[in-house]
Structure formats: C-alpha cells, structure tokens
C-alpha positions in Angstrom: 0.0 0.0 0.0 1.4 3.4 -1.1 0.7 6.3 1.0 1.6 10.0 0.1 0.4 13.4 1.3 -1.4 15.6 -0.8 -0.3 19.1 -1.3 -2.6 19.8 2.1 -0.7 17.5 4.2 -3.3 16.4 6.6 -4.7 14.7 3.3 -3.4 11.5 2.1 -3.3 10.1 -1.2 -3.6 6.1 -0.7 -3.1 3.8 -3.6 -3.7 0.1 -2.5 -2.0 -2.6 -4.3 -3.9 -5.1 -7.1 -2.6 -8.7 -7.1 -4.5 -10.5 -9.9 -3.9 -13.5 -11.5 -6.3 -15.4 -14.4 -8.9 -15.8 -11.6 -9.1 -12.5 -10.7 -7.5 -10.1 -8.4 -6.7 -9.3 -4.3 -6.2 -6.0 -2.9 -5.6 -4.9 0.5 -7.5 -1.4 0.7 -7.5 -0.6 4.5 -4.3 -1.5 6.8 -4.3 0.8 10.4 -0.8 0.8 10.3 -0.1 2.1 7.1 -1.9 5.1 8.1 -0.2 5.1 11.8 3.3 5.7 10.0 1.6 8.9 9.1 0.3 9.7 12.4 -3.5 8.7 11.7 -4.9 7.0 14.4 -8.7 6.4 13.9 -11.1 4.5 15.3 -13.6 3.7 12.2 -17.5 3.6 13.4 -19.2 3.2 10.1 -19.2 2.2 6.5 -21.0 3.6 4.0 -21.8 2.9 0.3 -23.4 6.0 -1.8 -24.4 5.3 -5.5 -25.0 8.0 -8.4 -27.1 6.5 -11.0 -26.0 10.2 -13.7 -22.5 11.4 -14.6 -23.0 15.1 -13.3 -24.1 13.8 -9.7 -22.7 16.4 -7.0 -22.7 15.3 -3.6 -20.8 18.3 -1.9 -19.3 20.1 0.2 -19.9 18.3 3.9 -18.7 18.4 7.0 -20.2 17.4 10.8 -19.6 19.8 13.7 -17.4 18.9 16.7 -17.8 16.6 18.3 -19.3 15.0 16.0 -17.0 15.6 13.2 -15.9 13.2 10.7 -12.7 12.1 9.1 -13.5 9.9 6.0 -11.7 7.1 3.7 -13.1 7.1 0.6 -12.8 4.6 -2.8 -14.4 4.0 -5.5 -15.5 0.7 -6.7 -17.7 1.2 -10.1 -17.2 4.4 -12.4 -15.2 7.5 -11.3 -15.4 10.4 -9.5 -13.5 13.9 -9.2 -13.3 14.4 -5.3 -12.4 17.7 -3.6 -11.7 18.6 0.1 -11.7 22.2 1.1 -10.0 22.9 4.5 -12.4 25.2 6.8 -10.0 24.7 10.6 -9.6 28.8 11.2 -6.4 28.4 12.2 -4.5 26.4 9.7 -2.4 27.9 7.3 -4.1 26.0 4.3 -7.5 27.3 5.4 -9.6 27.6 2.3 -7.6 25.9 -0.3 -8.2 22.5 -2.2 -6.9 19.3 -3.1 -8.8 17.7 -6.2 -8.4 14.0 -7.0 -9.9 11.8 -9.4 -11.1 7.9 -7.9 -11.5 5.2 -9.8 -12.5 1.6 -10.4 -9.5 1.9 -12.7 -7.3 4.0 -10.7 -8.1 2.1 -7.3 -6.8 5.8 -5.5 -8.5 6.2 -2.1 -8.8 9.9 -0.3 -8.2 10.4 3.6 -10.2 13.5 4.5 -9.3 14.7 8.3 -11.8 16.3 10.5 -11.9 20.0 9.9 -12.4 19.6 6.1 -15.7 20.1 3.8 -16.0 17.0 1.4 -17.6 16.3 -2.1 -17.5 14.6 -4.8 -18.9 15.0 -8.8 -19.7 11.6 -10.7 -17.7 11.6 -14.2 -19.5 8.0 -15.7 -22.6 6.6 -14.8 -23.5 4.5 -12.6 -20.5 5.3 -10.1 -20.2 3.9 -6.2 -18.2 5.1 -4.0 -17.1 3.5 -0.5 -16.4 5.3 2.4 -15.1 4.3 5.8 -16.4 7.3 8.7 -14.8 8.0 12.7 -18.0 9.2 13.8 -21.4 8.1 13.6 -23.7 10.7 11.4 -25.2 13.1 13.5 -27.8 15.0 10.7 -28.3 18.6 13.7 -24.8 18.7 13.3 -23.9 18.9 9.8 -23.1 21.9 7.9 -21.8 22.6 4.3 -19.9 25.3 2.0 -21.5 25.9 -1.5 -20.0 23.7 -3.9 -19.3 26.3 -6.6 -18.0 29.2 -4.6 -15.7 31.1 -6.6 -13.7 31.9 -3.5 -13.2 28.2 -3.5 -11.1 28.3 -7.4 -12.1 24.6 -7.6 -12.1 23.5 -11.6 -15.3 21.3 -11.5 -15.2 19.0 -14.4 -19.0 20.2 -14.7 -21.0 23.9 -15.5 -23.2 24.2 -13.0 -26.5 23.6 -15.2 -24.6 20.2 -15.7 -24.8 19.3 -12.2 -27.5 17.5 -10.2 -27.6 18.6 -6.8 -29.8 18.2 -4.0 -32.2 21.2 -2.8 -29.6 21.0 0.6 -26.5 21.1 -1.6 -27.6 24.4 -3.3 -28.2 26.3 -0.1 -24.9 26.3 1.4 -23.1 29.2 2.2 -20.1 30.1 0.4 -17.0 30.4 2.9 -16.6 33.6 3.7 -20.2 33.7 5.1 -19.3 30.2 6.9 -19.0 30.1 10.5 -16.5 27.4 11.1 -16.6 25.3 13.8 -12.7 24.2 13.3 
C-alpha cells in the first residue's frame, strides 16, 4: 500500500496494491498501520456505500460539527469520480484551499479527509459507487456545508453548473466567507 500526502498535508493520497492472477484479483485497501506511519490514528464507526445513477451527480461540500466531526476514507469501486476537500480549521495555514483528485474503479486511489475539512464529490460516468469508511457516527443537527461552486473556493469542476444535479440542501450552502466554522 502506497501512501503520500497531498499538497494539504493532513490529506493523504492512498493507492492500495492489485494482485491478480487469471482468476481474478486481491487487494488490500485498509491497513491501520499504514496510516499510523503517518500519524492517523482512527477508530472507524461506520461504513458507507453512496451510488450515483448520472454522470454530473454532486454530492458536496460536507462536514459534521465537533464533536461529531468526521474524518472519512473514501474509494471508489464502479465508475469515477472527481473528489475535492476544502480545508475550513480557522487556524490552519491552508485554510480555504483544495486538493482535487480523481477515484476510480480503474485507478483504485483512495482519499483520507481529516476532520476539519468540507468533502464532495462530482460523478464523471454513470453508474458510479463510492465506499467510504467514517470516525464518527452521522449526526444530521450537526452537519453543515460550503457551497459547492464558490468562486472563492477556485475549484475546476469538471461540470458547468447547469450540468450538475444537486440536491435542494446542496444548493443552499453558504459560500466560505459567510461560513462560521466550527474548526
């Protein structure tokens, strides 16, 4: 398993290893230990499997309050995404900016999103699912979201917005500079 920090260091790039022979293949995709080398230590509550029937879907940008809050490791298993974290802890120096990945079926890259960060994802096939491990049971009083498209943000969507299927929720967030962040 190959672990690497993304340009916000707190965010890890993981890419599990494929062993496959003619009857198929074998990967290990979690392993604590591989993320204690990098000082994650986690206590996993809950899995969870979301599926996006369109290319276009947008599931974004999340985040629970303290002490709720969530840290999430995500993979895809069907179709592809384009996944973003935006870092909202006040006091950090990376505090607003972005890392962007793609996840795929193909690619077989997971994302480790810390605590303190808004989280979303846009479908880029059909039919995608996506995997992700959570450290805290979902609390719904407690979560809160950024706008998706806030040009404060400068994320490249690979989508306009009239391309994007949101839900009512997702379109009512406010952008950052109007968020009060609980990190």
């Amino acid at each position: 398993m190959h672990v690497e920090r993304a340009d916000i260091p707190d965010v890890l790039i993981i890419q599990p290893k494929k062993h496959g022979d003619h009857r198929g293949f074998f990967s290990e995709t979690f392993r604590a230990s591989a993320l204690e080398e990098f000082s994650v230590e986690l206590n996993w509550c809950q899995d969870n499997h979301s599926f996006s029937q369109a290319r276009g879907v947008v599931r974004a940008l999340h985040f629970q309050r303290p002490p709720f809050a969530q840290a999430k490791l995500l993979r895809v298993i069907r179709g592809a995404v384009f996944d973003v974290v935006v870092d909202i802890r006040k006091a950090s120096p990376t505090y607003g900016r972005h890392v962007a990945v793609e996840l795929s079926a193909e690619n077989w890259k997971q994302i480790l999103v810390p605590a303190g960060f808004a989280h979303g994802f846009c479908t880029l096939t059909e039919n995608c699912e996506v995997l992700y491990k959570v450290s805290a049971d979902y609390a719904p009083a407690e979560e809160g979201g950024v706008l998706w498209n806030d040009p404060d943000l400068n994320i490249t969507w690979p989508i306009s917005p009239e391309e994007a299927t949101l839900s009512e929720r997702d379109l009512k967030w406010p952008k950052l500079k109007d968020l009060v962040s609980p990190f």
